[in-house]
VEXBAGU-421813 format. One record per residue (C-alpha): x, y, z; residue in three letters; residue number from 0. Coordinates in Angstrom, 3 decimals. Layout:
<node px="X" py="Y" pz="Z" res="ALA" n="NUM"/>
...
***
This chain:
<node px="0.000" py="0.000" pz="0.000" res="UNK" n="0"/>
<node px="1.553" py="3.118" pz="-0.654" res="UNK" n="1"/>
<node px="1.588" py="5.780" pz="2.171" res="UNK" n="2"/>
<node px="1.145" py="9.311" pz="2.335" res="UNK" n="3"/>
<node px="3.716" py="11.823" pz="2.192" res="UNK" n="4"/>
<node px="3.948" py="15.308" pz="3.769" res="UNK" n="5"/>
<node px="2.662" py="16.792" pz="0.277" res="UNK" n="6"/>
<node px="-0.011" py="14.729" pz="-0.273" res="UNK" n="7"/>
<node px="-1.258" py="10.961" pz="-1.136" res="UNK" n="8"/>
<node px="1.821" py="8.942" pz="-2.615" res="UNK" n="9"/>
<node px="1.910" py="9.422" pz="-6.462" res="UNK" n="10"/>
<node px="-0.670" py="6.822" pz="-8.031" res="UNK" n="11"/>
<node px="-2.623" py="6.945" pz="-4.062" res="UNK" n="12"/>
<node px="-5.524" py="9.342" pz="-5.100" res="UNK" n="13"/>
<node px="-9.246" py="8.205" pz="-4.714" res="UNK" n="14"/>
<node px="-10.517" py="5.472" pz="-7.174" res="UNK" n="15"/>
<node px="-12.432" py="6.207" pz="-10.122" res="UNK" n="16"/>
<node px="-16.300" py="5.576" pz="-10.194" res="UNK" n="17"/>
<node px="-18.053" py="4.226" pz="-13.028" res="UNK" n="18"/>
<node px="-19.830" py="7.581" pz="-12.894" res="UNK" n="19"/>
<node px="-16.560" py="9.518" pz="-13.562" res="UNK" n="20"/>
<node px="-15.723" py="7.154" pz="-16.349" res="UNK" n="21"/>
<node px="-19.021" py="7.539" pz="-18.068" res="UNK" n="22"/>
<node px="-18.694" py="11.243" pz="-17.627" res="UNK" n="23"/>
<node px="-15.320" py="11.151" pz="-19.404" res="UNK" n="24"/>
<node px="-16.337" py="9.004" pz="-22.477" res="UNK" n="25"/>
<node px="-19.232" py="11.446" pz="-22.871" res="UNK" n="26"/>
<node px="-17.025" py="14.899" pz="-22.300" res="UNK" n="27"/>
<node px="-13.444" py="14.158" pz="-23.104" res="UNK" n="28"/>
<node px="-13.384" py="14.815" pz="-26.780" res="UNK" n="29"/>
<node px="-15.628" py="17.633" pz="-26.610" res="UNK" n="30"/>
<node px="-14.363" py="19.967" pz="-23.743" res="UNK" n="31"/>
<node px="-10.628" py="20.539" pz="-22.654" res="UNK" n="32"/>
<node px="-9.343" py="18.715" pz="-19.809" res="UNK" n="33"/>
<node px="-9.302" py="21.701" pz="-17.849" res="UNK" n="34"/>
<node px="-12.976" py="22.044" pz="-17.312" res="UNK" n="35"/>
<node px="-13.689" py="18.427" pz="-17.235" res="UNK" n="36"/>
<node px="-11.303" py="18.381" pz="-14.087" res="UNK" n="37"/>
<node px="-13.273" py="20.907" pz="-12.463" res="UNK" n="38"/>
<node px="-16.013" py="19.077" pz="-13.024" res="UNK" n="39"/>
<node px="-15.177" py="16.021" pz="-11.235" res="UNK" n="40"/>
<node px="-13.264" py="17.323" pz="-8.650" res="UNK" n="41"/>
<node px="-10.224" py="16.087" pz="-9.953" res="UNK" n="42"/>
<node px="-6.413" py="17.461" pz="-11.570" res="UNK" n="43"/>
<node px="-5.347" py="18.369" pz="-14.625" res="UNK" n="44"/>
<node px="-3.052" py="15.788" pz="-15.041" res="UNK" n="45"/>
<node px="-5.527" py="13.308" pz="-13.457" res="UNK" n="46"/>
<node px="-7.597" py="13.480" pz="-16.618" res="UNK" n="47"/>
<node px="-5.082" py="13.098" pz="-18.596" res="UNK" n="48"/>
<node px="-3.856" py="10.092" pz="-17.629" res="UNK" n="49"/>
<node px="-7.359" py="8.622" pz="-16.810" res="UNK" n="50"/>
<node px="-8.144" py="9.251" pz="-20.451" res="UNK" n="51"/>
<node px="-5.076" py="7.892" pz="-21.995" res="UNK" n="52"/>
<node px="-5.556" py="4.317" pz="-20.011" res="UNK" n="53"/>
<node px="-9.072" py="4.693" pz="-21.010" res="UNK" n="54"/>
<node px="-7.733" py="5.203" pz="-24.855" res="UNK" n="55"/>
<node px="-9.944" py="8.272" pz="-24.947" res="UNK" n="56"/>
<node px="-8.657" py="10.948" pz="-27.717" res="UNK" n="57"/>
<node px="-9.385" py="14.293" pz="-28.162" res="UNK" n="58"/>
<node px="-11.419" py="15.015" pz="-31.323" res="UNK" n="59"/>
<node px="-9.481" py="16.280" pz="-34.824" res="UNK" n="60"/>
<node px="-10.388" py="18.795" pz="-36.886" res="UNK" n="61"/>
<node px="-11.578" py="16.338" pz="-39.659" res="UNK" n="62"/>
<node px="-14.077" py="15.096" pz="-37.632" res="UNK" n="63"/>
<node px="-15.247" py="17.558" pz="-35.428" res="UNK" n="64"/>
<node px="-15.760" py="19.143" pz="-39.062" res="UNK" n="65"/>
<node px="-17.521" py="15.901" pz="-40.082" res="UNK" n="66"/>
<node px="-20.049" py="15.964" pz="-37.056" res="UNK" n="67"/>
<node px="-20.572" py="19.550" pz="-37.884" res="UNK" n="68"/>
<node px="-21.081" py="19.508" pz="-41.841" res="UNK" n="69"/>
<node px="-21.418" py="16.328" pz="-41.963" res="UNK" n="70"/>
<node px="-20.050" py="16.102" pz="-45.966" res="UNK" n="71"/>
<node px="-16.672" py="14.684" pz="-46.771" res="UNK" n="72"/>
<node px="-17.197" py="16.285" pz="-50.165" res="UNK" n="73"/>
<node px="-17.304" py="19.925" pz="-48.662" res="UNK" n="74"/>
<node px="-14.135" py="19.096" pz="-46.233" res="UNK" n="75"/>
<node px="-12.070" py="18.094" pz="-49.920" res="UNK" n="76"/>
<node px="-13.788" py="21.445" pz="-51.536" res="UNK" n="77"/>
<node px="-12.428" py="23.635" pz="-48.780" res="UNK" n="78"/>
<node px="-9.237" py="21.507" pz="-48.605" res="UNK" n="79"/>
<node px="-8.842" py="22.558" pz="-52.363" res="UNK" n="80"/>
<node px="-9.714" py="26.347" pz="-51.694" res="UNK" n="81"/>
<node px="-7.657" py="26.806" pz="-49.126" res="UNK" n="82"/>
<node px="-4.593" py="25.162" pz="-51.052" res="UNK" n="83"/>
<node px="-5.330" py="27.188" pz="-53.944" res="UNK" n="84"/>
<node px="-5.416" py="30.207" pz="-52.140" res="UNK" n="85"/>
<node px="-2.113" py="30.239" pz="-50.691" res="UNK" n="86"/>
<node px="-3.805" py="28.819" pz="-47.293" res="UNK" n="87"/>
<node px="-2.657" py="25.495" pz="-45.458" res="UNK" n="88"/>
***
């Protein structure tokens, strides 16, 4: 068992993670920024972080978060093109 230091709980000693908090961080993690979900559940910064990567949660890319939002992989090539064509990235 690991024991507490003067600082705090030992490093990997924090509270356990509910089934709650989980579900909350499948539903939030690729939407919001880590920041706010940690406020959320009471937790840190880095906490989230490293709950999410052992979870294999991912933070959303702009592909898809374009996809969800236009929903057309047609009009994500047009734009591609534009931009290209434009001098853009």
């Amino acid at each position: 068992m690991l024991q507490s230091t003067a600082f705090g709980p030992a490093i990997g000693g924090g509270r356990k993670w509910s089934k709650t908090e989980e579900r909350f961080m499948k539903r939030h993690y690729g939407r919001y920024d880590s920041f706010w979900i940690s406020r959320q559940l009471s937790r840190t910064d880095v906490a989230i972080k490293k709950r999410a990567s052992r979870m294999g949660l991912r933070k959303a890319r702009l592909r898809s978060v374009w996809l969800h939002h236009y929903g057309a992989p047609d009009a994500y090539s047009r734009m591609l093109r534009t931009k290209r064509s434009e001098g853009g990235r």
